[in-house]
Structure formats: structure tokens, C-alpha cells
Backbone as a chain_set.jsonl record, in Angstrom:
{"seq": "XXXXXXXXXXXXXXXXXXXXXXXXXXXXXXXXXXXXXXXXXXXXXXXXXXXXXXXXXXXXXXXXXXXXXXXXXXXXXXXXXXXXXXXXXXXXXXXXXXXXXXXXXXXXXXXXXXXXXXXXXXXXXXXXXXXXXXXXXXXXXXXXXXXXXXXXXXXXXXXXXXXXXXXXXXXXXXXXXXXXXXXXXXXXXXXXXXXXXXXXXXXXXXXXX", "coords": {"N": [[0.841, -1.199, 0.0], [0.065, 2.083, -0.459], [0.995, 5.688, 0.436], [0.055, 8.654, -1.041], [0.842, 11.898, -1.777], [-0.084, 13.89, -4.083], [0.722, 16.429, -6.474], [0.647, 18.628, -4.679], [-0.687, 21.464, -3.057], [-0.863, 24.422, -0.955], [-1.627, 26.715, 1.059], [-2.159, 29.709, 3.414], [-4.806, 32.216, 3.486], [-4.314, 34.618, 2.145], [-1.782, 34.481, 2.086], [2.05, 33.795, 0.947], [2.464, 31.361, -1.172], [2.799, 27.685, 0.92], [3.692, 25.585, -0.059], [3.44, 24.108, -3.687], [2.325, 21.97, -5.975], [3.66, 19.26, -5.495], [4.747, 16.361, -4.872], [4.781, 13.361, -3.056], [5.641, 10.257, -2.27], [4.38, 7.675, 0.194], [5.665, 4.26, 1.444], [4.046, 1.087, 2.272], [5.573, -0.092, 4.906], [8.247, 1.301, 5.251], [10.378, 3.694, 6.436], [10.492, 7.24, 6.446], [12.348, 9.811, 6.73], [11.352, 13.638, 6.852], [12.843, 16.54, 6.715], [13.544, 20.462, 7.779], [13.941, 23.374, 7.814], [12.311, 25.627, 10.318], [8.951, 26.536, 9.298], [8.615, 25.522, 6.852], [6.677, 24.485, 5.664], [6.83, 21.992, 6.901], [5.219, 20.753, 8.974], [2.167, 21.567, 8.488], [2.467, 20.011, 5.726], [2.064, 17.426, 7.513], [-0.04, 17.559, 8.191], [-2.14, 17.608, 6.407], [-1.443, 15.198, 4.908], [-2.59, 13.276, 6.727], [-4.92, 13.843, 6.803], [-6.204, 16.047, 8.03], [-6.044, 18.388, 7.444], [-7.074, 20.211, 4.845], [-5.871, 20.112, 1.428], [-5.249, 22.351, -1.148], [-5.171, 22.287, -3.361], [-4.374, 19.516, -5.912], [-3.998, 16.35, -4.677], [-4.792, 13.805, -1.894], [-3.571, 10.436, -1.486], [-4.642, 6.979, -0.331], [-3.895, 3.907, -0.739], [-4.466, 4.134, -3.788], [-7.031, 5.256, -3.464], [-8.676, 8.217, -2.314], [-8.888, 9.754, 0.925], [-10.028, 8.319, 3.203], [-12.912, 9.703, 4.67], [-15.012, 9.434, 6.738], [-15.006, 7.397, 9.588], [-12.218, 4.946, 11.558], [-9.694, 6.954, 11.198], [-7.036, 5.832, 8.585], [-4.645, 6.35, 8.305], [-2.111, 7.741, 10.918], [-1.752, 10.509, 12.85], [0.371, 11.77, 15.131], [1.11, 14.163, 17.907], [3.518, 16.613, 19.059], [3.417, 17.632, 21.124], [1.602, 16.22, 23.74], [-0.267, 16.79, 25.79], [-2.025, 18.686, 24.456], [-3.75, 17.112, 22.957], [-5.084, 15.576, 24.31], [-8.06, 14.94, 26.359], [-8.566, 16.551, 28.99], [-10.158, 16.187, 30.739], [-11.074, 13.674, 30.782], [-10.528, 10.292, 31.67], [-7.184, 8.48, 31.591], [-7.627, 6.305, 30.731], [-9.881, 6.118, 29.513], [-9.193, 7.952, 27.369], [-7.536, 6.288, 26.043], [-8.675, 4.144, 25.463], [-10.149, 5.116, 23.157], [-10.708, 5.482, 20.474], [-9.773, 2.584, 20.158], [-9.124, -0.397, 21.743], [-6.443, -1.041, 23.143], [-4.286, -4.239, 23.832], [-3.031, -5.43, 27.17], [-0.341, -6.631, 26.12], [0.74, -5.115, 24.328], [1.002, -2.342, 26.006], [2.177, -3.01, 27.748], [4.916, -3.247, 26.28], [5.163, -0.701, 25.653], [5.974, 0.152, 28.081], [3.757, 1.496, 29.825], [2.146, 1.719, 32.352], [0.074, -0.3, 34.763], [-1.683, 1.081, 36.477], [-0.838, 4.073, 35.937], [-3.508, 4.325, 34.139], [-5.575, 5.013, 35.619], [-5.386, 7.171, 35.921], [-5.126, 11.029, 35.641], [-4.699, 13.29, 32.93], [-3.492, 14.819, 33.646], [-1.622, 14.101, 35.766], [0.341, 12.959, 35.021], [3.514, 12.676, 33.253], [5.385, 14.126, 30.632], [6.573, 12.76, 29.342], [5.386, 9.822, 29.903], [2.531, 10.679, 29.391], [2.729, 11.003, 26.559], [3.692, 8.621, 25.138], [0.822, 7.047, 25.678], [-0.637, 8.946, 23.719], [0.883, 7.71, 21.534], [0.722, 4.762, 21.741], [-2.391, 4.946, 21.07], [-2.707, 5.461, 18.624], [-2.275, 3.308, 17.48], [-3.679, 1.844, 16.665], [-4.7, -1.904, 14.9], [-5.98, -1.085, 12.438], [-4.682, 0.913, 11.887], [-2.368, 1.924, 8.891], [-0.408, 3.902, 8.386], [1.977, 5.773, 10.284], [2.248, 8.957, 10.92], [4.73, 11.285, 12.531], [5.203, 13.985, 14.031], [7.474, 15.845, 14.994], [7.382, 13.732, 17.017], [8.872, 12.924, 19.445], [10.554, 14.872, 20.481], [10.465, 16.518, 22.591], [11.186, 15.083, 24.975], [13.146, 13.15, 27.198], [16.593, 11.939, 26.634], [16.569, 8.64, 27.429], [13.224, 7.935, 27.315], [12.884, 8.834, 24.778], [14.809, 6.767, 23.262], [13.32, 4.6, 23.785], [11.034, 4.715, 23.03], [10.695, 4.958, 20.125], [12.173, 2.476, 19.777], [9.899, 0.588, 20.348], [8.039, 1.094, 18.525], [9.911, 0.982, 15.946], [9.803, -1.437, 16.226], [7.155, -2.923, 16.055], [6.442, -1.354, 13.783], [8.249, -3.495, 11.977], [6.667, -5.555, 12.512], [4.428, -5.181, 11.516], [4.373, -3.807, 9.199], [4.018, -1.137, 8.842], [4.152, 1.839, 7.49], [6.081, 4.488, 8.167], [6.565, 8.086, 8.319], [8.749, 10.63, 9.693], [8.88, 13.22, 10.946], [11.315, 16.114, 11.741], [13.54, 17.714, 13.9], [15.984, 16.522, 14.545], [18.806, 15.335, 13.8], [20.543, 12.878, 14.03], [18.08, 11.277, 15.127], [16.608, 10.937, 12.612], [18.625, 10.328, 10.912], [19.23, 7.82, 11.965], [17.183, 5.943, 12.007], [15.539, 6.159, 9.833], [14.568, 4.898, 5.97], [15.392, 6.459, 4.405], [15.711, 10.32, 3.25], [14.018, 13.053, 3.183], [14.554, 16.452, 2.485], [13.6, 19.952, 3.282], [13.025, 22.723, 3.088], [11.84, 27.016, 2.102], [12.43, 27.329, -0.57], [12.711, 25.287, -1.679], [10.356, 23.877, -1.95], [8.589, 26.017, -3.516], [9.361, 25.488, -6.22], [8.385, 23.245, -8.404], [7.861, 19.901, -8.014], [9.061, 16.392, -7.158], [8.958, 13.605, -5.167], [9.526, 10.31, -4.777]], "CA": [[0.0, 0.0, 0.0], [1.268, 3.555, -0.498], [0.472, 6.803, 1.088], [0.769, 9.938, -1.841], [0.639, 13.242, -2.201], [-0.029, 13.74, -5.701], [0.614, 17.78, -7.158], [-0.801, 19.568, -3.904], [-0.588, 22.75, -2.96], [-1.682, 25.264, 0.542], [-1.089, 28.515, 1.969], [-3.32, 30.307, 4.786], [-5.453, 32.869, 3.18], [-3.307, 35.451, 0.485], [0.12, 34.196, 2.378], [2.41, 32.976, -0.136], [2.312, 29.441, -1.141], [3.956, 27.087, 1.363], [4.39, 24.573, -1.384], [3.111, 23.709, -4.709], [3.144, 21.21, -7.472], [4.38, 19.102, -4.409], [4.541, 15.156, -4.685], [5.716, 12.356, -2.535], [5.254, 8.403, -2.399], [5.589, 6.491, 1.297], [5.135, 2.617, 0.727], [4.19, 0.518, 3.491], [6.862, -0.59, 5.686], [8.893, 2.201, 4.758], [10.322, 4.933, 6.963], [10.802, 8.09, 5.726], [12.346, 11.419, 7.311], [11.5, 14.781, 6.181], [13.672, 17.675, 7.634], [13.697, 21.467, 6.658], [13.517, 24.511, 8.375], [11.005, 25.998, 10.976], [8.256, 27.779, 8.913], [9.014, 25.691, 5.687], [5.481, 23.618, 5.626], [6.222, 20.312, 7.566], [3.635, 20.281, 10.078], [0.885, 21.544, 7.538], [1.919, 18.801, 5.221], [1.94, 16.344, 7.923], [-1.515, 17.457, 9.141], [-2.659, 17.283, 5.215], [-1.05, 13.593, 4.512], [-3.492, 12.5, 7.98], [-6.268, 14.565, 6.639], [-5.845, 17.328, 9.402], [-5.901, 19.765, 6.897], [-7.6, 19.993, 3.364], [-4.923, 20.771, 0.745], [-6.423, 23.409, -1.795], [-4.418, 21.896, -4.828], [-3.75, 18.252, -5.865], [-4.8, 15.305, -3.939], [-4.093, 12.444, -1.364], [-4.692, 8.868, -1.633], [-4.473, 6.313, 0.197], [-3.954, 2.709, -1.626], [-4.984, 5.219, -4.826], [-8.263, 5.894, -3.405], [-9.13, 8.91, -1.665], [-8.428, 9.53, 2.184], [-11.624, 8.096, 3.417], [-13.664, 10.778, 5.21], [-15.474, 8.712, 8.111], [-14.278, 6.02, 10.348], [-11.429, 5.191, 11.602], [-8.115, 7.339, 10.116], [-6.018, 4.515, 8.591], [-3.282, 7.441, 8.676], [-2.603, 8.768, 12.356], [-0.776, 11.653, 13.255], [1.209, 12.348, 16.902], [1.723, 15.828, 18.178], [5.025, 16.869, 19.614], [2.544, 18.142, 22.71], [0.347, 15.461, 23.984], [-0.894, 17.554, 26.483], [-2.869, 19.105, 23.536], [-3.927, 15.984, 22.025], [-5.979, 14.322, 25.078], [-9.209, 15.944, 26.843], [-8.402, 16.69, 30.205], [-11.366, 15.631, 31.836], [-11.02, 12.201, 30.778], [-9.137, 9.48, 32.492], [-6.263, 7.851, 30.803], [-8.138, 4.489, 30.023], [-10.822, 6.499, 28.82], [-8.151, 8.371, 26.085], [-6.174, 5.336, 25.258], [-9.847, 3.443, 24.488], [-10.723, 6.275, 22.747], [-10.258, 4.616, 19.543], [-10.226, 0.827, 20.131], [-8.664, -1.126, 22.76], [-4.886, -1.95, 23.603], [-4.128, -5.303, 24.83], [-2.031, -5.345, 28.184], [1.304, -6.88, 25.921], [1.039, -3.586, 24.07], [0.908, -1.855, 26.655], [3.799, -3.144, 28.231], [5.81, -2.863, 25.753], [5.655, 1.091, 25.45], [6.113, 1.22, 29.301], [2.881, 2.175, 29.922], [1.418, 0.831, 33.426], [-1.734, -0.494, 34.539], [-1.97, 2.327, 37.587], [-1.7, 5.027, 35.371], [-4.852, 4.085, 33.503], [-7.158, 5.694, 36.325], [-5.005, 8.82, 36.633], [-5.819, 12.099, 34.943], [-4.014, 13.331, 32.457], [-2.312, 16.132, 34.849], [-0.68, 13.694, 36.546], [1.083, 12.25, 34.121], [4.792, 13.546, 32.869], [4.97, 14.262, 29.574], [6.819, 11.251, 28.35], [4.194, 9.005, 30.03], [1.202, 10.985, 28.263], [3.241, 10.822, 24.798], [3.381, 7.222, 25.385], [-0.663, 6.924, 25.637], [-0.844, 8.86, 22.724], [1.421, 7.177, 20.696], [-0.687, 3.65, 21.69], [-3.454, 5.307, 20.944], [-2.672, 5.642, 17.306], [-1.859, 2.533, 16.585], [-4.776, 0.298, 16.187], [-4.762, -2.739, 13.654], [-6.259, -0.554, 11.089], [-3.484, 2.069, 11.426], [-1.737, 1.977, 7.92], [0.537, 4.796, 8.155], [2.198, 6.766, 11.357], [3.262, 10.312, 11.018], [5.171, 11.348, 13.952], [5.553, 15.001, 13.564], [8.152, 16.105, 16.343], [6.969, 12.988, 18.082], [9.705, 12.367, 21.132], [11.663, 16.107, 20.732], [10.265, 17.227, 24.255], [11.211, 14.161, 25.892], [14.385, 12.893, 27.361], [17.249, 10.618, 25.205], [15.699, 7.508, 27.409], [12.031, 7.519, 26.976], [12.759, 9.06, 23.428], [14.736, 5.949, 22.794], [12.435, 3.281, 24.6], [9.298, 4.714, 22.659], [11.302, 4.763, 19.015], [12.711, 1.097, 19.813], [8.972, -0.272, 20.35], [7.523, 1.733, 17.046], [10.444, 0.624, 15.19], [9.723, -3.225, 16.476], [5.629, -3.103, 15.611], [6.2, -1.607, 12.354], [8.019, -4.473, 10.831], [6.238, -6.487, 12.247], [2.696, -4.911, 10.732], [4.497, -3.345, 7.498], [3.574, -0.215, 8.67], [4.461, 3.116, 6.77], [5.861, 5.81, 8.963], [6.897, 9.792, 8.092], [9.671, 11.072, 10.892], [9.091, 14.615, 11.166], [11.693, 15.803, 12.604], [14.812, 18.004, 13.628], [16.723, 15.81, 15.725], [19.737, 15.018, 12.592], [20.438, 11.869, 14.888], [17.649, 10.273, 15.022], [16.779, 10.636, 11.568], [19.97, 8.831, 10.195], [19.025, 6.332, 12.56], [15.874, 5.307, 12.13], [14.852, 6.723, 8.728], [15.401, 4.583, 5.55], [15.565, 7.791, 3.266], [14.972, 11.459, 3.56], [13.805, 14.349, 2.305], [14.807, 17.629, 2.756], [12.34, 20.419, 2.844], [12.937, 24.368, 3.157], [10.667, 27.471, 1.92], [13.173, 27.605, -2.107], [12.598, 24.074, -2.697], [8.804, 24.146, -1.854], [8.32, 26.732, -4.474], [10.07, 24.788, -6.851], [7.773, 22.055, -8.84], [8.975, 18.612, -6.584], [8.171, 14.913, -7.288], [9.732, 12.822, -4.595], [9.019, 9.005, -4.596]], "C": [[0.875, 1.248, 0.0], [0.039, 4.846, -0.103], [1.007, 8.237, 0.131], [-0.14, 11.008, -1.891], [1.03, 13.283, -3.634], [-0.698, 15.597, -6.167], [-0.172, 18.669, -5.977], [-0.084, 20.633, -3.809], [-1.104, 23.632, -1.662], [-0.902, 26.102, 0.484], [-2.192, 28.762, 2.755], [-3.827, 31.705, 3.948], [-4.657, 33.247, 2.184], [-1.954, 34.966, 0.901], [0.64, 33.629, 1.054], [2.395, 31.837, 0.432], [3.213, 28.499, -0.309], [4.93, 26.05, 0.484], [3.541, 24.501, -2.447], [3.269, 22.95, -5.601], [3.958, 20.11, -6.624], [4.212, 17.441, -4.414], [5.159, 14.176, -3.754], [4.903, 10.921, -2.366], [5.65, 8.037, -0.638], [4.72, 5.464, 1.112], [4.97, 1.739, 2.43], [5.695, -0.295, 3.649], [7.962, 0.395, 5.971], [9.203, 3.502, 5.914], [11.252, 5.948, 6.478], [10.971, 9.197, 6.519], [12.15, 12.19, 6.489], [11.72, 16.086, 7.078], [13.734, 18.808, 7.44], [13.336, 22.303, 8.116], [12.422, 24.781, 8.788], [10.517, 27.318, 9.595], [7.928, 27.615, 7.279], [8.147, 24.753, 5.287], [4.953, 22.607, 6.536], [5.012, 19.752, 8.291], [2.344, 20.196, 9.063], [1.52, 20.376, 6.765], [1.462, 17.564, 6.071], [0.363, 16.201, 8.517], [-2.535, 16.821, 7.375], [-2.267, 15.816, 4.748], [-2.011, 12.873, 5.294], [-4.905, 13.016, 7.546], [-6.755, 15.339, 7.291], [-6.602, 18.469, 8.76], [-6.429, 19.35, 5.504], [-6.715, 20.566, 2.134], [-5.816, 21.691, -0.632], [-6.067, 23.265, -3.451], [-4.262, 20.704, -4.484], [-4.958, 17.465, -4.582], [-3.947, 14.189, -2.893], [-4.478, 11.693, -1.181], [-3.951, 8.305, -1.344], [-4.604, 4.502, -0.303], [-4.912, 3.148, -2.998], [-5.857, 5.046, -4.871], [-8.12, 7.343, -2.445], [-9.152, 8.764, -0.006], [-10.117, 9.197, 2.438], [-11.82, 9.555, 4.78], [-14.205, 10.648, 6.617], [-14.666, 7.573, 8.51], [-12.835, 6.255, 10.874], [-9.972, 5.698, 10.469], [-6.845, 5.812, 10.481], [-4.591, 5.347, 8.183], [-3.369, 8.261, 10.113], [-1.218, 9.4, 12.215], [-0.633, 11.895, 14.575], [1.76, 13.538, 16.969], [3.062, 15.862, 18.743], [4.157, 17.252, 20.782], [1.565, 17.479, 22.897], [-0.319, 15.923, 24.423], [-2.225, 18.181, 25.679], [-3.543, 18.19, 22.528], [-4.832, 14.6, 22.904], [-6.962, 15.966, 25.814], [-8.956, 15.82, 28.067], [-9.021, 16.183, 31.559], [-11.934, 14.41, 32.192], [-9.763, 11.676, 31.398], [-8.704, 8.6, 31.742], [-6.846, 6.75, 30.039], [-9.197, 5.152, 29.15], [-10.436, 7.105, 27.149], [-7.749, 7.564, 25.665], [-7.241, 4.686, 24.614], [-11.113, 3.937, 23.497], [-11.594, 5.874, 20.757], [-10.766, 3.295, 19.248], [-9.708, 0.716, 21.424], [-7.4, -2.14, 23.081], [-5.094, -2.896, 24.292], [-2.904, -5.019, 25.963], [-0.445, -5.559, 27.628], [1.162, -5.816, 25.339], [1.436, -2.487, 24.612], [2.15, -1.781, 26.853], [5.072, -2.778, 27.72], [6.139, -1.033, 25.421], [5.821, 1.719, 26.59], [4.9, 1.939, 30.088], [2.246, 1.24, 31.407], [0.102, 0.975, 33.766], [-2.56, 0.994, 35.708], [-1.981, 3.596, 37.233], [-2.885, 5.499, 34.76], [-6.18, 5.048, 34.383], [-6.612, 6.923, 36.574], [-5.605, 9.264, 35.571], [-4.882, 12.699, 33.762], [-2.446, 14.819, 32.474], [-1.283, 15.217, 35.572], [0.306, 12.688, 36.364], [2.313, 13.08, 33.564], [4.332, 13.301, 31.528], [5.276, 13.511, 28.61], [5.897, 10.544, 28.433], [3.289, 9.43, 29.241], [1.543, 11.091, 27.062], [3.307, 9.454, 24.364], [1.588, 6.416, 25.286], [-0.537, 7.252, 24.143], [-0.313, 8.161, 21.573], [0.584, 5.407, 20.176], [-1.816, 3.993, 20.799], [-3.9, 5.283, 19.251], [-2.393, 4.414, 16.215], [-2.392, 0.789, 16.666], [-4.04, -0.587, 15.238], [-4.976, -1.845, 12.558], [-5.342, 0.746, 11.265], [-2.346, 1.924, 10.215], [-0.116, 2.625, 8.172], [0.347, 5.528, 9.487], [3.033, 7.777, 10.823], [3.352, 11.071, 12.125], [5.986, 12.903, 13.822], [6.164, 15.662, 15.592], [7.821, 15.017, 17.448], [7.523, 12.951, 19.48], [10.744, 13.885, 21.171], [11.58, 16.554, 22.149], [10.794, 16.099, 25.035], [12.612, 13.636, 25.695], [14.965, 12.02, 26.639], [16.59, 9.425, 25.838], [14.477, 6.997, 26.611], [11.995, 7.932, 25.332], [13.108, 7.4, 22.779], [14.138, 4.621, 22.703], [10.924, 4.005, 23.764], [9.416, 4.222, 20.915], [11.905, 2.891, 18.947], [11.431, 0.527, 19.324], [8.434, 0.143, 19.461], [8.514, 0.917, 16.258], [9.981, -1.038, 14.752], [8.198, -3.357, 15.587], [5.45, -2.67, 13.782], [6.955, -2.762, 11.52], [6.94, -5.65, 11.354], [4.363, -6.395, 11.498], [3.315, -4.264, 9.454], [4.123, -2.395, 7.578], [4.755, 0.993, 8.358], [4.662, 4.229, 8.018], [7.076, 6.971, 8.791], [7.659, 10.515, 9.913], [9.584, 12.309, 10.49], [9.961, 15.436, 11.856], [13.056, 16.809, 12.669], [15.992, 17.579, 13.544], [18.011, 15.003, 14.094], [19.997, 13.043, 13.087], [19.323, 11.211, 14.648], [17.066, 9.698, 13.91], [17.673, 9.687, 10.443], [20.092, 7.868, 10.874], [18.048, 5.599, 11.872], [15.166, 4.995, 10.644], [15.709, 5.475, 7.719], [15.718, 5.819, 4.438], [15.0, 8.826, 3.617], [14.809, 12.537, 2.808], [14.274, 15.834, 3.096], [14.113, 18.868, 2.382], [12.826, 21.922, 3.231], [12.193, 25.136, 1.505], [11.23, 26.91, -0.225], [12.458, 26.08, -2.247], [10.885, 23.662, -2.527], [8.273, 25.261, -2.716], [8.935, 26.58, -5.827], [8.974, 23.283, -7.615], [8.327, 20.774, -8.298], [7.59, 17.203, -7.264], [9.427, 13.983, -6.066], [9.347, 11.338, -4.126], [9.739, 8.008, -3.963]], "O": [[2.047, 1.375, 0.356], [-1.18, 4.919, -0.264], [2.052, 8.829, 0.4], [-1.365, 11.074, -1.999], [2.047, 12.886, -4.203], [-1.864, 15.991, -6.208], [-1.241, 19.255, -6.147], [1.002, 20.797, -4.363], [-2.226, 23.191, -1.414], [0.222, 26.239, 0.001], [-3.155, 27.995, 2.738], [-2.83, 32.405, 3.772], [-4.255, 32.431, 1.355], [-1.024, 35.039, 0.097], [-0.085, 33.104, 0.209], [2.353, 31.358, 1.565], [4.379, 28.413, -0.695], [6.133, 25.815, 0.373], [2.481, 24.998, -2.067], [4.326, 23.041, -6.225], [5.102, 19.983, -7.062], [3.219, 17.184, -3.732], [6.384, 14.297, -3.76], [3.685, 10.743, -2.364], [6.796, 8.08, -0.19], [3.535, 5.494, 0.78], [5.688, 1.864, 3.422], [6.505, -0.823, 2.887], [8.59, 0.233, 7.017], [8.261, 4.234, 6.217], [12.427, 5.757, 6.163], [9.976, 9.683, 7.057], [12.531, 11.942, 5.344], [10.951, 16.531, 7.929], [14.242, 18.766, 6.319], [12.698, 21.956, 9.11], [11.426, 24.463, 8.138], [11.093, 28.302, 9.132], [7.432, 28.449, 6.521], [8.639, 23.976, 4.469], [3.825, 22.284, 6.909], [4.242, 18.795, 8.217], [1.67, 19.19, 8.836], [1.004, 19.361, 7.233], [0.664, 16.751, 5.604], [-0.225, 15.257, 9.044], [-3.336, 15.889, 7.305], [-3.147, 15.324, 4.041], [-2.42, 11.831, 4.781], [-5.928, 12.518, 8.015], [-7.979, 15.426, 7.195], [-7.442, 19.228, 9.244], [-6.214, 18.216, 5.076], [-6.998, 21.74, 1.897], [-7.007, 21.487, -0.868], [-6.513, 23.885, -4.416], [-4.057, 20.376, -3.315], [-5.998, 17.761, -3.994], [-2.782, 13.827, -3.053], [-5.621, 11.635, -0.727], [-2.767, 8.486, -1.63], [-5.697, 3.99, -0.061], [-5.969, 2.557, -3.219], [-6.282, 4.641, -5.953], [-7.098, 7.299, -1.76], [-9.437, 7.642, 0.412], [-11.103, 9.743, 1.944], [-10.979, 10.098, 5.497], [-13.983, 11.461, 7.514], [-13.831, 6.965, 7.839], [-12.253, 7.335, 10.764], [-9.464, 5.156, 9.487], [-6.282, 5.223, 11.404], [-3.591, 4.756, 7.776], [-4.223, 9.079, 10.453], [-0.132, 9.06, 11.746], [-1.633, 12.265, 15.19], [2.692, 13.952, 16.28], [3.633, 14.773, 18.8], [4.81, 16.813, 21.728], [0.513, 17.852, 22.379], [-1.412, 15.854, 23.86], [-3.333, 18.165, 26.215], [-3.832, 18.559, 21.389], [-5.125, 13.448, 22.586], [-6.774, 17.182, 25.821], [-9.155, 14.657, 28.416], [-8.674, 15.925, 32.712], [-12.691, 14.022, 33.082], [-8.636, 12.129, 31.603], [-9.487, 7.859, 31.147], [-6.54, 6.402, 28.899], [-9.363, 4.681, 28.024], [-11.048, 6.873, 26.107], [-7.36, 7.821, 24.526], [-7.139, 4.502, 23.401], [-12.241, 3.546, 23.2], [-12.694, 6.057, 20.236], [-11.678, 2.906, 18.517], [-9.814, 1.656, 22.212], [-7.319, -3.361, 23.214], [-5.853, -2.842, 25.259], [-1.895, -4.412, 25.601], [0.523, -5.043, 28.187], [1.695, -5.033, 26.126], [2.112, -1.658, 24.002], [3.008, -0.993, 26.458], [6.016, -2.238, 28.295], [7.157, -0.446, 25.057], [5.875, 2.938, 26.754], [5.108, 2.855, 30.883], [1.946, 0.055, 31.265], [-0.748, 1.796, 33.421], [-3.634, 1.586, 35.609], [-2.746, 4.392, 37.778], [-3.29, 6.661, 34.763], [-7.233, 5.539, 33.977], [-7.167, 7.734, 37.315], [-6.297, 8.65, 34.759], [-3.823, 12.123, 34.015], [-1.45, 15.306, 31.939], [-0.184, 15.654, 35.914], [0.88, 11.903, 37.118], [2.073, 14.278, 33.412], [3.367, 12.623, 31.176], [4.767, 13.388, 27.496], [5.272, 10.319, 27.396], [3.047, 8.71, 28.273], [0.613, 11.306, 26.285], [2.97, 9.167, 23.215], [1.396, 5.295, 24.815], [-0.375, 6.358, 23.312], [-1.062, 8.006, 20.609], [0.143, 4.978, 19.11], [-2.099, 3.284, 19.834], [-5.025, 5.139, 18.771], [-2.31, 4.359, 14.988], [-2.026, -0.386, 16.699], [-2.955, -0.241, 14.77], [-4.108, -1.833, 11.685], [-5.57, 1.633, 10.443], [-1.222, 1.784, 10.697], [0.967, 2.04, 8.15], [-0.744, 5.886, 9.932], [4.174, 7.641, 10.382], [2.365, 11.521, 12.708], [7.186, 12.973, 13.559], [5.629, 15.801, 16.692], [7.948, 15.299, 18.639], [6.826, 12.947, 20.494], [11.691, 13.879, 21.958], [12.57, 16.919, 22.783], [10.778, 16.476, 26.207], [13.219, 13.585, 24.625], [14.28, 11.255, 25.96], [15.879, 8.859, 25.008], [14.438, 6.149, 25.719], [11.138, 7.397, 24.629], [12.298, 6.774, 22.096], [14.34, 3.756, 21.851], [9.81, 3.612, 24.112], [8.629, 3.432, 20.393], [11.932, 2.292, 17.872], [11.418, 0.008, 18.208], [7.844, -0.887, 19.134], [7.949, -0.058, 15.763], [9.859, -1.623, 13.676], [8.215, -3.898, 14.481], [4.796, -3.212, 12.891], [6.448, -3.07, 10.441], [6.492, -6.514, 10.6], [3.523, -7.232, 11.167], [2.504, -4.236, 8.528], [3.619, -2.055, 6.508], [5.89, 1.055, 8.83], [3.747, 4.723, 8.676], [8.259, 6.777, 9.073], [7.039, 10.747, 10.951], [10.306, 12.582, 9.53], [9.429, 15.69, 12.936], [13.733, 16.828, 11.642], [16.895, 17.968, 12.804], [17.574, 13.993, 13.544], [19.569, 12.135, 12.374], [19.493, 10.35, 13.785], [16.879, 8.485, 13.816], [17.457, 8.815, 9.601], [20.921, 6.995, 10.614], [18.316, 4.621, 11.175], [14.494, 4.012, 10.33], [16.814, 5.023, 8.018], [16.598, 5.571, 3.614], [13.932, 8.751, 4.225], [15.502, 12.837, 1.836], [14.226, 16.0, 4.315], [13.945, 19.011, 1.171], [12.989, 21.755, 4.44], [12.006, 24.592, 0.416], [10.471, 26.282, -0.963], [11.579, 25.958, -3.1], [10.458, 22.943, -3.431], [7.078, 25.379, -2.446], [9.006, 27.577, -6.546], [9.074, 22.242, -6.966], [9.552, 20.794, -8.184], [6.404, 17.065, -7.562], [10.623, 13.86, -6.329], [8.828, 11.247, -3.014], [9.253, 6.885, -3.829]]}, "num_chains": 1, "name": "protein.A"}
């Protein structure tokens, strides 16, 4: 299966264009960094590849149909700020089964314990609640993860103990996942190819497959 951007295009009202004419291919299994300067699209594409965002040119398709509209997104996207990415008023089990329903070895494996489940999501550090969300995203029917600044706030441990157990689950599901990302390091780790993205080459006609 493949995840493309095919000729899109955005900007925010008259701003100039962040990109245009703008293609890229990711194939399941496949991980892909894309790196570039603050201010030089990434986030907006990564919210437009998940369907975040409606691109105003071009198209994106998902096994070359159309991002489906309802149901579950078989593309998820992770904030760099979980904090902003769970409802406050709910309790952890209530966020993580928000979705579907992690089994306990899942669990485990991202570190995640059974006693946080009834806390709140105040009383959680911010690795732990990046950890939920990260679960959270990665039902069975999750195709494709884009992990836009995923682990930058969080220390080299839990960064590398959350990246280990992602790395492990996608081969073993073949899943497709987009490293958003500054961190030069963990990119040439993790990534098998990357792109490079600032404002010149985003105004530039681009096919990258």
C-alpha cells in the first residue's frame, strides 16, 4: 500500500504558497524522514497527509483511493505536545480506548502501566502521556504513522524506549511511517531515506518518490 501526495498545494489565506506542485510516495513498511527549516510547511503537510488539513491543490490517496472521510483514520498523526492531544477531563483508560482497545502486551511494551490508567491526564509527565498517545494511534487498522516532532520534548531515554517499540511493531505490521523531525540523529538512525524540505525548494515544482 502507499500513502501519496499527488501535485498539492496550501497557503493560509493570500500568504504565499507554502508549497506547490508538491509530490511524494511512502510505501508501506517504509520509513521516511523529512527535515527542513522551521516555517518551511512540515507540520501543515503532515496534518494534510493524515487529513488534518484539506490541501487546496492536488490530492491524497491512500492505496490510490481517496483519504476516506469517516471512520477510523487509517493514517494517524502524533503531536510533539500530547498535552494538547488528550481531553483533560477524561481518564487515561478512557483516552487510550478512545479509539479501540490496547491489549495489556502492548501496553507493556511502550512502558505504559496499569496504575496510570485511572489517573488524569495532569498527573502524568509528559513522556508518560506521549506514550498513551502514541498507543493510541496505533490500532490494527493504522496503515501509516506520522510522527511530527513525536519524542523532541522528551528525554534521550524515553525518546529511545518509545522509538525502539515503534520501530519493532512496524516491521512487524508493514507499517508506513513519516519522521518529522529536527533531531539530525535520530533521523539517520531510524529513517530509511529522507527528504529535505525548506521554503526555495517548496516553491520549486517537486516529485519525490
Amino acid at each position: 500500500m502507499q500513502l501519496e501526495a499527488k501535485n498539492i498545494g496550501f497557503r493560509y489565506h493570500q500568504n504565499p504558497w507554502l508549497f506547490r506542485n508538491f509530490s511524494l510516495t511512502l510505501n508501506s513498511g517504509e520509513i521516511l524522514g523529512l527535515k527542513g527549516q522551521s516555517g518551511c510547511g512540515k507540520t501543515t503537510l503532515a496534518r494534510i497527509l493524515a487529513g488534518y488539513e484539506k490541501t487546496l491543490e492536488g490530492r491524497i490517496e491512500l492505496g490510490g483511493a481517496p483519504l476516506p472521510k469517516v471512520g477510523y483514520r487509517a493514517v494517524q498523526l502524533v503531536f510533539q505536545h500530547p498535552e494538547k492531544s488528550v481531553n483533560p477531563r477524561w481518564h487515561m483508560r478512557d483516552i487510550l480506548q478512545e479509539g479501540w482497545q490496547p491489549d495489556d502486551e502492548l501496553l507493556a511494551r511502550f512502558g505504559i502501566q496499569q496504575d496510570w490508567l485511572s489517573r488524569w491526564p495532569n498527573e502524568l509527565s509528559g513522556g508518560e502521556l506521549q506514550r498513551f498517545c502514541v498507543v493510541r494511534a496505533l490500532s490494527p487498522e493504522t496503515k501509516f504513522l506520522i510522527a511530527d516532532e513525536m519524542t523532541a520534548m522528551l528525554d534521550a531515554i524515553t525518546q529511545a524506549q518509545i522509538w525502539q517499540a515503534i520501530l519493532e511493531l512496524a516491521k512487524e505490521r508493514d507499517l508506513g511511517i513519516l519522521v518529522v523531525s529536527h533531531e539530525k540523529e535520530l533521523v539517520k538512525r531510524v529513517c530509511d531515506r529522507v527528504i529535505e524540505l525548506d521554503s526555495v525548494h517548496l516553491e520549486r515544482n517537486s516529485f519525490i518518490s
